[in-house]
PLY file of the C-alpha trace (Angstrom):
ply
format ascii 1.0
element vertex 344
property float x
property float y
property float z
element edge 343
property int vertex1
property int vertex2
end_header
0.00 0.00 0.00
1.62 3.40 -0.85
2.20 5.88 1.80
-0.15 8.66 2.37
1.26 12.04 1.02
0.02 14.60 3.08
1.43 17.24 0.61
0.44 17.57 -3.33
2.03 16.34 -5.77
2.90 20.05 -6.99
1.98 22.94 -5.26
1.14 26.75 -6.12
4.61 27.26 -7.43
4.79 24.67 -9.51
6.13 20.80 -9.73
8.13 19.18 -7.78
11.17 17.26 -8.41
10.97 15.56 -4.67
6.87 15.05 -5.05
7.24 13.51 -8.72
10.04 10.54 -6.90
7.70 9.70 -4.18
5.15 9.06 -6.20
7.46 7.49 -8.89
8.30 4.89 -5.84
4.77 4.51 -5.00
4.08 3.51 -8.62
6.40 0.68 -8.68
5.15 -0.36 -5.32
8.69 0.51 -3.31
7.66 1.22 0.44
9.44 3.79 2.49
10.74 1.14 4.63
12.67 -1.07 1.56
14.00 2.20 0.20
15.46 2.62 3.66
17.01 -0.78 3.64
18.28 -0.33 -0.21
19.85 2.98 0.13
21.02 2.71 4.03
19.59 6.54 4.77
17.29 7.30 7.91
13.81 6.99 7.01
13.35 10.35 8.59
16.02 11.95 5.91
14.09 10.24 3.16
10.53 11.59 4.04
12.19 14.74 4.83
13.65 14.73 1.11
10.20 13.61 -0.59
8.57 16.42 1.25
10.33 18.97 -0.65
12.28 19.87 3.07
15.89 19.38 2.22
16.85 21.03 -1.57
17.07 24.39 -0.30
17.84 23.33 3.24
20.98 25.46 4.31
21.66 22.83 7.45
22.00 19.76 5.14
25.23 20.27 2.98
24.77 19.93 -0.42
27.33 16.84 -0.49
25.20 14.59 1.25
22.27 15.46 -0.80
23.71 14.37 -3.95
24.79 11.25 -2.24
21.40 10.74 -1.49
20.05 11.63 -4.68
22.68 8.77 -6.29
21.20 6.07 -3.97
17.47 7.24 -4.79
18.29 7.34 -8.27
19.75 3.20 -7.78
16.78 1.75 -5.75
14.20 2.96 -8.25
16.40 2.37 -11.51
16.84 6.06 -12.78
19.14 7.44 -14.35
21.49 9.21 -12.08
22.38 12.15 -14.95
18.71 12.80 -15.38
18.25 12.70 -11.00
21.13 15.30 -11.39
19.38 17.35 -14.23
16.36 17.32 -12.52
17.78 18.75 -9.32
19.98 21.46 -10.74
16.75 22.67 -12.62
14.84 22.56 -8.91
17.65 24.35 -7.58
16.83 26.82 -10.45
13.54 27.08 -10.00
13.03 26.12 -13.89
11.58 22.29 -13.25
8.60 21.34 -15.15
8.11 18.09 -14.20
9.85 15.51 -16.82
10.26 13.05 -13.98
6.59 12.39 -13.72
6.27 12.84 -17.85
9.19 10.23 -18.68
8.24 7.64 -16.06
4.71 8.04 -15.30
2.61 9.42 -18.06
4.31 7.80 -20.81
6.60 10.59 -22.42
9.80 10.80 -23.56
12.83 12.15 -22.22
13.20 15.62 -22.47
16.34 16.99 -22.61
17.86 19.03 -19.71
16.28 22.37 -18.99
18.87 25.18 -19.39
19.25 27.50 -16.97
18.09 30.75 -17.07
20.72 33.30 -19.03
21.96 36.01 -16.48
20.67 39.01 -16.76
23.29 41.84 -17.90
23.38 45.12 -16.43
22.56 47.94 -19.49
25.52 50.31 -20.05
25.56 53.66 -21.67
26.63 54.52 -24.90
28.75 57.00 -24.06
30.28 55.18 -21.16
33.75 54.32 -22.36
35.12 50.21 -22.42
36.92 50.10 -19.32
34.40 52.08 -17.12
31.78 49.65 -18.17
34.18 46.44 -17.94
34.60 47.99 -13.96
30.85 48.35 -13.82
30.10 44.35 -14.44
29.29 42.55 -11.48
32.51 40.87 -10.08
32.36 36.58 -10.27
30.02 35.13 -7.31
32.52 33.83 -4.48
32.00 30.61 -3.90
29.72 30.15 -0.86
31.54 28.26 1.96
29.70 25.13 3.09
27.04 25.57 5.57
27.99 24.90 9.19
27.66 21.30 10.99
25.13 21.76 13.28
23.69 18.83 16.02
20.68 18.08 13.81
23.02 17.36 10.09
26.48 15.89 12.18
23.60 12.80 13.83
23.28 12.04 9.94
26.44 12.37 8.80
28.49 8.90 7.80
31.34 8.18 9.96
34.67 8.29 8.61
37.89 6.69 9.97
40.56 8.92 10.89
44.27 7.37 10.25
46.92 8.79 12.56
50.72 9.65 11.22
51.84 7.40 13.52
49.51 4.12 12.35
49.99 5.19 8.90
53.74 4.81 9.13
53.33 1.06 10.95
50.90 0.02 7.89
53.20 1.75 5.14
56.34 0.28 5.75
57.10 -3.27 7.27
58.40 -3.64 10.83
62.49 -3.40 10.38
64.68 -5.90 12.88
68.01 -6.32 13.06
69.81 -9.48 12.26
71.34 -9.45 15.30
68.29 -8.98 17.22
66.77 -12.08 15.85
69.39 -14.68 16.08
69.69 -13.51 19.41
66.17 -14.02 20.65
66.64 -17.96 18.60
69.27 -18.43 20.55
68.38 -17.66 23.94
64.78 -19.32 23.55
66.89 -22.13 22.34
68.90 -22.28 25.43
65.98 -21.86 27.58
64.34 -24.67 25.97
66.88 -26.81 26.92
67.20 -26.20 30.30
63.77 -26.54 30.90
63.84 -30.26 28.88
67.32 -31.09 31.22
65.16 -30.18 34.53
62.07 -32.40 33.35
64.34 -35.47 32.28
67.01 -35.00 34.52
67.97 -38.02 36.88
67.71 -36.35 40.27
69.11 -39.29 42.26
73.53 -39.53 41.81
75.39 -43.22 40.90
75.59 -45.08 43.88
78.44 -46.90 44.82
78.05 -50.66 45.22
77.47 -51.25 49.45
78.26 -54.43 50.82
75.36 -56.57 52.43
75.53 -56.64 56.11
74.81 -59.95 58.39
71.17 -60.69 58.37
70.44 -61.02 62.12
69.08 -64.41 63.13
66.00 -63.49 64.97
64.23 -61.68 62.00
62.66 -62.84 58.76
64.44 -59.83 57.26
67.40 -60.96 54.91
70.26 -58.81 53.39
70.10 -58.10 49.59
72.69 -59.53 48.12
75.09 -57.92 45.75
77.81 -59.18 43.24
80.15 -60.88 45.96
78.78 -64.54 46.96
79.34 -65.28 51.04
81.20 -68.39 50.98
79.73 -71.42 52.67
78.18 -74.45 52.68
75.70 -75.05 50.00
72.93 -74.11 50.08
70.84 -76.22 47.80
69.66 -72.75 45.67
67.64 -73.53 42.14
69.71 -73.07 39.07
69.87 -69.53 37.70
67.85 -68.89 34.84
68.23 -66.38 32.25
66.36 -63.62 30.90
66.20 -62.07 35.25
62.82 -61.92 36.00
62.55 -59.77 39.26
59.02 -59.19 40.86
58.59 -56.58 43.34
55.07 -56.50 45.51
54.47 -53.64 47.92
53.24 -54.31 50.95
51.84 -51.88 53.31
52.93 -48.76 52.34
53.58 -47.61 48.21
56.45 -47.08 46.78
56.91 -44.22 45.09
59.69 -42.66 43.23
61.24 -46.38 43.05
64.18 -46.45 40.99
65.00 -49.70 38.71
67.67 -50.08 35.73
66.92 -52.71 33.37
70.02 -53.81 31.50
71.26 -50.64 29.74
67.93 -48.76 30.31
68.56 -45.72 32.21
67.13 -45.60 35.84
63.63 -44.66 35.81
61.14 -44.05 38.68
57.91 -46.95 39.62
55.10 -46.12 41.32
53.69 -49.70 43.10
50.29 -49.20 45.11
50.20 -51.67 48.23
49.39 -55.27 47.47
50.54 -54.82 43.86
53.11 -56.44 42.16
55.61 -55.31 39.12
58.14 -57.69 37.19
61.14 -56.56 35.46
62.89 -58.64 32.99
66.85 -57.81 31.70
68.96 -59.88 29.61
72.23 -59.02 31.54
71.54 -57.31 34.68
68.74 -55.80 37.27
69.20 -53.16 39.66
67.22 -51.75 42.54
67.87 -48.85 44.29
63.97 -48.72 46.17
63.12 -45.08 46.83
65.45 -42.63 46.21
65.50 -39.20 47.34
67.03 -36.06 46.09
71.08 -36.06 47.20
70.52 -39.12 48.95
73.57 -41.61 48.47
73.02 -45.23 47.72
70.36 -46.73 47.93
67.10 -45.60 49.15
63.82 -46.89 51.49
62.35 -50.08 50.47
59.05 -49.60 53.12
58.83 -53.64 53.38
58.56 -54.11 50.28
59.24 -57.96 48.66
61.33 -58.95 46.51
61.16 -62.02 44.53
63.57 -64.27 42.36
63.12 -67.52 41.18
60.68 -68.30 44.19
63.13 -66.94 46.56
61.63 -64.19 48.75
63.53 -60.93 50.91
63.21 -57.78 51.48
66.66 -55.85 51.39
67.17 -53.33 54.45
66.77 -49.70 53.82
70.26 -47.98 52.06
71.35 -51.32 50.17
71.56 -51.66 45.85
70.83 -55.17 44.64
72.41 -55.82 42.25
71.46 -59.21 39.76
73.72 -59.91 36.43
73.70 -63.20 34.82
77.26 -63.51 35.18
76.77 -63.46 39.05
73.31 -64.34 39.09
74.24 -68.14 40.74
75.86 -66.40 43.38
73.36 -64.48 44.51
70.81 -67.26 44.05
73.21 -69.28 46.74
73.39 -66.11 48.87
70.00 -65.52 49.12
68.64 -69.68 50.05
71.43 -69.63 52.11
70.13 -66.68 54.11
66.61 -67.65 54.21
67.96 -71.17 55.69
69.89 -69.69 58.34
66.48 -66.97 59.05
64.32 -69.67 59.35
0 1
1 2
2 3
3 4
4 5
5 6
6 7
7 8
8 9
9 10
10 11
11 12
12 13
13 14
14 15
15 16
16 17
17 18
18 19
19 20
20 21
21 22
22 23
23 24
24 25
25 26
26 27
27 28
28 29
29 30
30 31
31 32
32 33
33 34
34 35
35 36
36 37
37 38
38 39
39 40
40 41
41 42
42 43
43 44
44 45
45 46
46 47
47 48
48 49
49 50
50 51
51 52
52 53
53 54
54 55
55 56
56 57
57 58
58 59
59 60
60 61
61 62
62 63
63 64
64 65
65 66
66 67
67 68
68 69
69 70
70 71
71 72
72 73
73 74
74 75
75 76
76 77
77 78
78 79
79 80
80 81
81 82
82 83
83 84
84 85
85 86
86 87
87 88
88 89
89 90
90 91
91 92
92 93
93 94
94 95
95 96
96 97
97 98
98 99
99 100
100 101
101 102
102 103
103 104
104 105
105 106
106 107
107 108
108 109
109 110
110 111
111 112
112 113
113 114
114 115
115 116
116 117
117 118
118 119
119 120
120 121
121 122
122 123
123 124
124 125
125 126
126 127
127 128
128 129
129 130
130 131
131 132
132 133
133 134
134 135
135 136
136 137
137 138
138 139
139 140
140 141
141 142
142 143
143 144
144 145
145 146
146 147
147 148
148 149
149 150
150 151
151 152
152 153
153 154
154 155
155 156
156 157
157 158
158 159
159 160
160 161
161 162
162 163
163 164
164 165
165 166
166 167
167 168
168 169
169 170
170 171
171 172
172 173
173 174
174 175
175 176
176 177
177 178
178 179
179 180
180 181
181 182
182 183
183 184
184 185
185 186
186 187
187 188
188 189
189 190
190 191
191 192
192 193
193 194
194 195
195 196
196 197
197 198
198 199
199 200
200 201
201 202
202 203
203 204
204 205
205 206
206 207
207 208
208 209
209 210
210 211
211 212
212 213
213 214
214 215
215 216
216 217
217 218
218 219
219 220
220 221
221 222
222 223
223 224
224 225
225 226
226 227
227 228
228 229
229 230
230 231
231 232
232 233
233 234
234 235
235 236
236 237
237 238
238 239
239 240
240 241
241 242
242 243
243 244
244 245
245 246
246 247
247 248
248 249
249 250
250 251
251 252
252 253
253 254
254 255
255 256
256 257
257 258
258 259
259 260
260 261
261 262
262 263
263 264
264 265
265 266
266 267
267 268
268 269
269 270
270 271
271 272
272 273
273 274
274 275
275 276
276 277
277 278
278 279
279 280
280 281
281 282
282 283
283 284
284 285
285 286
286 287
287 288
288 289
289 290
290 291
291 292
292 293
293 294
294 295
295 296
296 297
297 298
298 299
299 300
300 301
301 302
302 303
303 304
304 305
305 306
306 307
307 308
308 309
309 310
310 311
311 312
312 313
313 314
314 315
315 316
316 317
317 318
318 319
319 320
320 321
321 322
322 323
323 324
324 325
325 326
326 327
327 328
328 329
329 330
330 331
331 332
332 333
333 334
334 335
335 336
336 337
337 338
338 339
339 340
340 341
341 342
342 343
């Protein structure tokens, strides 16, 4: 449904360049609202224009108004020289209404009006060249745009402003120095690898190897053995086997941080919960170290834990390495059933 004009389409003085494009838009069923959304002007500037309020309009520069006269001339497919014609002819006060001819009554396209000549003052015929050349009106300054008031800056399209000093990091790439940057690789470089030696550093130092001392004889507790066999009778020990399979079972407290080196693995830390077991298996050699703290030497705690080897059971007191190779490993085997004979 068209939008009620409350003005005429022309009016005492004659037609209207603003009244013939409202009712060109109302003709090809355009509503105030998509005209809006085509051009992107306030609907308020738009019914403002079609009410003849704006050509004329001191507060609204002139800039804007041929803008708005370009997007008008888009959304209703006009041409935007004959917009232009029309409107320097209403700022002329010459228009006779070709908009409404061309577009709505069927005519053609008339040209362009002219604009009126200027009238010339009437000199004398005596008055001699150069008097009357001085008596000619001098050339119309041109007028300085109209100032920005509250009412045209709201309507006004933002612009972004560009400072010298932005403009000069956008024109130009950022400049480094060689130096610079083969310094920062290198020191993130360094710090890199400390931070990968702190992770995957071995906190605990080599131990030295710590002779077993004599089991007591009135506990079940019996001395790890290491690499030197205690010579005695037989002891009627199974026969070594090879690969060393080594099982270690927690008992009533965990073990944490419990160090093991399987053959040439380096030492790594085993977490056993109680009443768990873990099994190690080596080729050449086993050895144990049980928890190990920071700067502690030797061996660590062992917390009760069991030990197990080819059926034989101990638990090796608190600061002692066991150490298993299968170059040794019938020694120990000896050591240890002889041990658990004289314990029992």
């Amino acid at each position: 449904m068209a939008d009620q004009d409350p003005l005429a389409a022309s009016d005492a003085s004659g037609p209207r360049m603003e009244h013939d494009l409202r009712a060109i838009r109302e003709a090809r069923d355009l509503s105030l609202d998509a005209l809006q959304r085509e051009t992107r002007m306030p609907s308020d500037i738009l019914r403002r224009f079609e009410a003849g309020e704006l050509v004329g309009d001191a507060n609204y520069n002139e800039v804007y108004l041929r803008n708005l006269l370009k997007s008008y001339a888009q959304a209703l497919d006009l041409s935007p020289q004959e917009l232009n014609a029309a409107y320097e002819a209403t700022r002329g006060g010459v228009y006779d209404g070709s908009l409404r001819q061309v577009h709505l009554e069927g005519g053609k396209e008339a040209p362009p009006p002219k604009p009126p000549p200027k009238p010339k003052p009437a000199a004398s015929s005596g008055t001699a060249p150069a008097v009357a050349a001085l008596s000619e009106p001098s050339p119309k300054k041109k007028e300085a745009p109209p100032p920005v008031t509250e009412r045209t800056a709201a309507h006004m399209p933002k612009r972004r402003v560009q400072t010298a000093k932005a403009a000069a990091s956008t024109a130009s790439p950022i400049e480094k120095s060689w130096g610079v940057i083969m310094g920062g690789t290198i020191a993130a470089v360094v710090l890199i690898g400390v931070v990968l030696w702190f992770l995957f550093r071995d906190p605990s130092p080599e131990p030295e190897i710590v002779e077993a001392p004599p089991a007591p004889a009135d506990t079940a507790q019996v001395a790890a053995p290491v690499d030197t066999p205690v010579e005695s009778a037989p002891a009627n020990a199974p026969t070594f086997q090879t690969p060393i399979q080594l099982t270690v079972t927690a008992t009533d407290e965990p073990l944490e941080n419990f160090r093991v080196q399987v053959d040439g693995d380096a030492r790594r830390p085993h977490w056993v919960e109680p009443g768990q077991s873990t099994s190690f298996t080596a080729q050449q050699r086993i050895t144990v170290w049980g928890e190990v703290d920071v700067g502690v030497q030797g061996g660590g705690e062992y917390d009760g834990a069991v030990l197990q080897l080819q059926g034989i059971e101990w638990t090796p007191p608190d600061g002692q390495v066991v150490r298993i190779s299968a170059q040794r490993g019938q020694a120990v085997l000896d050591s240890l059933a002889r041990a658990t004979r004289i314990a029992r």
